[in-house]
Every structure is written in C-alpha cells, then in structure tokens.
N, C-alpha and C positions, 0 to 999 in steps of 0.2 A: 085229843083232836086238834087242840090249839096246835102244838107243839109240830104236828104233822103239818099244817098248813102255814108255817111258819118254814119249815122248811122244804118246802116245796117253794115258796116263794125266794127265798134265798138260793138256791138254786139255779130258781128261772135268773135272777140277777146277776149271779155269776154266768152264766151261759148268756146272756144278752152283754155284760161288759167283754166275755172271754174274744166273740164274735166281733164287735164294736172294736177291742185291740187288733184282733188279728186283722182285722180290713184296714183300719190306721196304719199298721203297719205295712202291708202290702201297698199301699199308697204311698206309702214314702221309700216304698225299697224294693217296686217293682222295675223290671225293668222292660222296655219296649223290642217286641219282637220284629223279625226281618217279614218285610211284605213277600206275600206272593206273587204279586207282579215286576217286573223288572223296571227297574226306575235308577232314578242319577240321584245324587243329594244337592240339596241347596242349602250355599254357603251360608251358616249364622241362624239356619232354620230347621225344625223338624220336619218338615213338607219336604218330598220329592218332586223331580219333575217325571211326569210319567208320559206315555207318546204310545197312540192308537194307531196301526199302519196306515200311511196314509195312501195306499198302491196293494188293494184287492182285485184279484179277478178282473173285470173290465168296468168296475166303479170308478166315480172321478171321489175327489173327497175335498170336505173341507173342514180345517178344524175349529170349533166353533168356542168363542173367549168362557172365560165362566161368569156366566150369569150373576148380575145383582144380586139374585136374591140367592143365590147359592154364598158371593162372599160373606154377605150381611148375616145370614143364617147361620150356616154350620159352626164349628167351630174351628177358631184358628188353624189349629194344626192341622185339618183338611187336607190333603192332596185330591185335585178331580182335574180327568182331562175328558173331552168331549168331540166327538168328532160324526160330521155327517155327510155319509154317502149316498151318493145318485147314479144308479143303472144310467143306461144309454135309454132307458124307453122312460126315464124320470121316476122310477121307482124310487122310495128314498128310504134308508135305516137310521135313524137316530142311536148310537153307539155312547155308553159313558161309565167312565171308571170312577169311584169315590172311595178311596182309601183312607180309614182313620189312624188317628194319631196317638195319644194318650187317653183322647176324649171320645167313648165309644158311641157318644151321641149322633157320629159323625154318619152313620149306616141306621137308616130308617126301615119298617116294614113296607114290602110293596104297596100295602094298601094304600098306607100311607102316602106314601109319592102321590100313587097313581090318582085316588080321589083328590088330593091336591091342584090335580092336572084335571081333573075332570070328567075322570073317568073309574069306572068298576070294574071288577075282574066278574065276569059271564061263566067262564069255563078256566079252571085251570089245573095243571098236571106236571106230573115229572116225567120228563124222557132224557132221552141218551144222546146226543153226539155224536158220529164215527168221527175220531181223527186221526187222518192217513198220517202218519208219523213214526217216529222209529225208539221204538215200538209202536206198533198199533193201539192206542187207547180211546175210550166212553168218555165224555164230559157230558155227567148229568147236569141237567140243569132245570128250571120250573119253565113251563109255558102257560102263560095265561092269553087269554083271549078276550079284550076289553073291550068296552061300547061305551061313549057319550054323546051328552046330547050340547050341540051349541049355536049360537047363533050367527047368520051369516049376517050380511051387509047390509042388505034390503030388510035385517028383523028378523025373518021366519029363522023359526030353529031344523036343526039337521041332524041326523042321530051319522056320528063317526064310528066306524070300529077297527079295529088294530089288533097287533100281538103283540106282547111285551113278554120277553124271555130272558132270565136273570140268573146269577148264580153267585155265592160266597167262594173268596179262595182267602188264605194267611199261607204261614211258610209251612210248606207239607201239609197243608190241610182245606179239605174243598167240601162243600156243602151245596144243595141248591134250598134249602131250610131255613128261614131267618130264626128261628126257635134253635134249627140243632146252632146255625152257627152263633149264639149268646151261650146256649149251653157248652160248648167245647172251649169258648172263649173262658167262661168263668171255670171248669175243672182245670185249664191248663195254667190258669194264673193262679190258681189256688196250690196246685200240685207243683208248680215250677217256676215261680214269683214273676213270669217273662206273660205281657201282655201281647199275647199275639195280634199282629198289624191286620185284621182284615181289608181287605178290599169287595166293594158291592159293584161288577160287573152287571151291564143290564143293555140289552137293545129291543130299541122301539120300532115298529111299521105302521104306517094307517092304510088302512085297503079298504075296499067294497065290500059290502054286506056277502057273506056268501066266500068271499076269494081268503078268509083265514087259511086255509090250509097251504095255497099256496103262497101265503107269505109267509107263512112259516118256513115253509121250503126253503126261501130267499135267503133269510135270516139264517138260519142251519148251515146252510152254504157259505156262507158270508161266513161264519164264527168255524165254521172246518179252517175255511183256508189264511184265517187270521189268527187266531187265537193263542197259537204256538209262537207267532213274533213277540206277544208280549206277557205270557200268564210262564211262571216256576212251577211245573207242574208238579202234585207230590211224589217224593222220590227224586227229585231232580235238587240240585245246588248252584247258584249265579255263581259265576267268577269272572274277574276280571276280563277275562276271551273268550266267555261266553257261559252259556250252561253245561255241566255234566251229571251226569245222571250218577246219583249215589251205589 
C-alpha cells in the first residue's frame, strides 16, 4: 500500500514539473499572433495604431485620447482606440477597441468593465448581425441590457439604462464568449506555440427606461455599416492593398 501511494505521488510530480516545463517553455518560444483588426505598427513597439471610422451614416464623431486609467491599468503592450458618435438628434454610441499584446490581461470580462462603470448586465443575449457585404455575412455578437444607479448634481440618485454590445475577433477567429474566447486562446497556443492577438470590440448607449430595444437598433445599424472598414474577418487575409479573402 505504501509503495502504491508512493507512486502515485511521484507521478502527480512528474505531471505537475511535465506541465510547469511545457508552459515555461511556451513562454519563452511562443510566438505572437496577427490581430484581427486591421492596424499599422508602431516603430520600436508592440502596440499598433488602430483607427475606428470616423464618417458613419449621418453621425458626426470624435475620437476620444485614452483615458488615465486605461494607460496606468492595462498592460503596456495594450493597443486601444476609442471613438464617440453623435446622431443629429444627439443620440450618442460609445465605440472602443482593446487589442492585447503578449499580456492576455489586456481583455477583461464584461462584467468586469461594466460594474467598474457602474453598472450591471439586467438582460443579456447572443444575436446576429446582417452585414451587407460581399459575401453576405452574421456577426454574432453579446447584447446586454444594463442599468445603474448615480447621482446627479443636486444629490438625488437616478437609475441610467443602456446597451452594451460586444464581441471577441483574433486572426480567423471570432467569438462573442469571453470563456470560449480564453478557451481557443489557450488550445491554439498549446496546439501551435502562436498566441493569438485578440481584440475585445465593444459599443455603449444610454437610453430611457423602456427605449432598449431601439437603441439596440441604433447600435446594430452603426456596427452593419462600419464594422467591415476595420475588423479581418475570418476567412479574410490583410495585405498591403487591402484585404482578400482566402
């Protein structure tokens, strides 16, 4: 009995050093995948520069610096770009890309943000996309339906509610899952030493109690007729003069 428990422990030991090498090594001889988003390089740095359209439909836009605490936070090798539009009747979408680096720290869970921010997901769901494109394709993606509560000027508090609709892309590969997309991250670095570059795509509204649905609409609309200027979609390849599709 001794002798059995003896090795079983020896075992566990070897399978816990075997593990411990193989991820040591993967760390020092992985190598960094191509983003799904189309971006430029910056000279002397792992960060790209990435660029949200700034001429949708009949939105104006602005593009907005990266926040304090986005530098101070994430990690270095970070790429994020930010950009916010305003309808003609002042409607407004909050739009932002956060692509990591080496450091997969860089891509948080929605909750995450969102309670950061102040708010909870109420309701939320996977749906589809149409985008008119050639070929015709679905970009699934999550929609949640948020509420917080804050305070205004005069003291009293206010309850906000909003949609926030998000989705994962890397190169050839898209997700609106933050689970599947860790899990695909880890089998394809395990299977092909290449850490794939995710990007966490995500846009916000604040509406009226009641008017979720049609700010979802807004938002849907918005990401139909933008989304192809700046996402690789899978199946597709960047080059120099543009994209072509494999």
């Amino acid at each position: 009995m001794k002798n059995q428990k003896w090795l079983i422990l020896l075992v566990a030991l070897i399978l816990i050093g075997g593990t411990a090498g193989a991820l040591a090594w993967l760390k020092t001889h992985q190598k960094l995948g191509r983003p799904g988003i189309k971006a430029a390089p910056v000279s002397g740095s792992v960060r790209v520069k990435m660029d949200l359209p700034a001429q949708v439909l009949d939105y104006t836009s602005t593009n907005v610096p990266e926040p304090a605490v986005v530098l101070g936070y994430l990690p270095a090798d970070t790429s994020y770009v930010e950009r916010l539009y305003t309808a003609p009747d002042d409607f407004r979408i909050q739009a932002t890309i956060v692509l990591m680096g080496a450091d997969r720290t860089s891509i948080h869970s929605a909750d995450y943000c969102l309670t950061g921010q102040g708010f909870n997901g109420k309701k939320k769901s996977v749906v589809s996309i149409p985008i008119a494109d050639l070929p015709p394709r679905e970009l699934p993606v999550a929609r949640w339906d948020v509420s917080g509560t804050f305070p205004t000027a005069t003291g009293q508090k206010v309850e906000v509610q909003g949609v926030y609709v998000f989705w994962f892309v890397a190169d050839d590969a898209q997700t609106p899952d933050h689970f599947d997309f860790m899990k695909r991250a880890a089998l394809h670095l395990l299977s092909t030493g290449v850490l794939q570059r995710w990007a966490y795509v995500s846009y916000f509204a604040i509406c009226a109690p009641g008017q979720e649905e049609a700010a979802f609409g807004r938002i849907k609309n918005l990401i139909a007729n933008s989304v192809g200027q700046y996402e690789i979609f899978p199946g597709e390849k960047e080059l120099a003069g543009g994209v072509v599709k494999n």
